[in-house]
C-alpha positions as CSV (number, residue, x, y, z in Angstrom):
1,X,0.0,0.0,0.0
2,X,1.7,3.6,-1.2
3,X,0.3,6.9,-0.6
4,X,0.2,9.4,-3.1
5,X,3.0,11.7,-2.5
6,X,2.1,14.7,-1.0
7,X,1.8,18.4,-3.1
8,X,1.9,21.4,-1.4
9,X,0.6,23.3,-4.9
10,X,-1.9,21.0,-5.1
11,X,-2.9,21.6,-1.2
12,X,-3.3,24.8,-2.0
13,X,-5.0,24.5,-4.8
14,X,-7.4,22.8,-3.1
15,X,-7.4,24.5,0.0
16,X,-7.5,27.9,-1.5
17,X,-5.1,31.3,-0.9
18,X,-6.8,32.4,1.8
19,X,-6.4,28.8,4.1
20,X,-3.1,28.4,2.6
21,X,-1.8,31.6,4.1
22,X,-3.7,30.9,7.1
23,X,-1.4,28.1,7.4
24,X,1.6,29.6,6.6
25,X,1.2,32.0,9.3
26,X,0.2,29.7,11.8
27,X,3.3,27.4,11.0
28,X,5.8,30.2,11.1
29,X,4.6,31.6,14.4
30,X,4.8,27.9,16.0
31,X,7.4,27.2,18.6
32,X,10.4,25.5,17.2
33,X,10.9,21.6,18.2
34,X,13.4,21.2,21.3
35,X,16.3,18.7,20.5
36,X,15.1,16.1,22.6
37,X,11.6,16.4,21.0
38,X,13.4,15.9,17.5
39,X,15.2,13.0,18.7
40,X,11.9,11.5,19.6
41,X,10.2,11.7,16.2
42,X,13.4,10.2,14.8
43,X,13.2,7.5,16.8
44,X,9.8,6.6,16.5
45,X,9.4,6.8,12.7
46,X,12.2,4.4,12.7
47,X,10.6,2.1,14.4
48,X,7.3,2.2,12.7
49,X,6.3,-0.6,10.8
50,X,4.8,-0.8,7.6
51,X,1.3,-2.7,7.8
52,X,0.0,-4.7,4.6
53,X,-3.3,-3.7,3.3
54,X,-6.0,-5.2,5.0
55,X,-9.0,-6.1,3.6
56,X,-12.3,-5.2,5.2
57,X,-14.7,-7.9,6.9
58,X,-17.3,-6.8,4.7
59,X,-15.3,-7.3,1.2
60,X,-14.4,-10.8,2.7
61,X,-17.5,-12.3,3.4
62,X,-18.9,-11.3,0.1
């Protein structure tokens, strides 16, 4: 299972200018991630494990 990759144009697009700014600003005035936080995300996305599709109960009993 792959996930379209991701498109910040077409976010936008999608979203609109005025939601896309709206976001912009909002990122920018966020506070920054402390090292140790950073360190954490690392970590746990390389952990993560990739599941398999599953296939719903509903698709299987038919």
């Amino acid at each position: 299972m792959s996930a379209a990759r991701f498109s910040i144009a077409e976010a936008e697009e999608r979203l609109g200018p005025a939601a896309a700014e709206e976001a912009r600003r909002s990122a920018a005035e966020a506070p920054r991630f402390r090292p140790e936080q950073i360190e954490f995300l690392r970590s746990l996305f390389a952990s993560a494990v990739v599941l398999g599709q599953t296939t719903p109960p509903a698709a299987k009993a038919a």
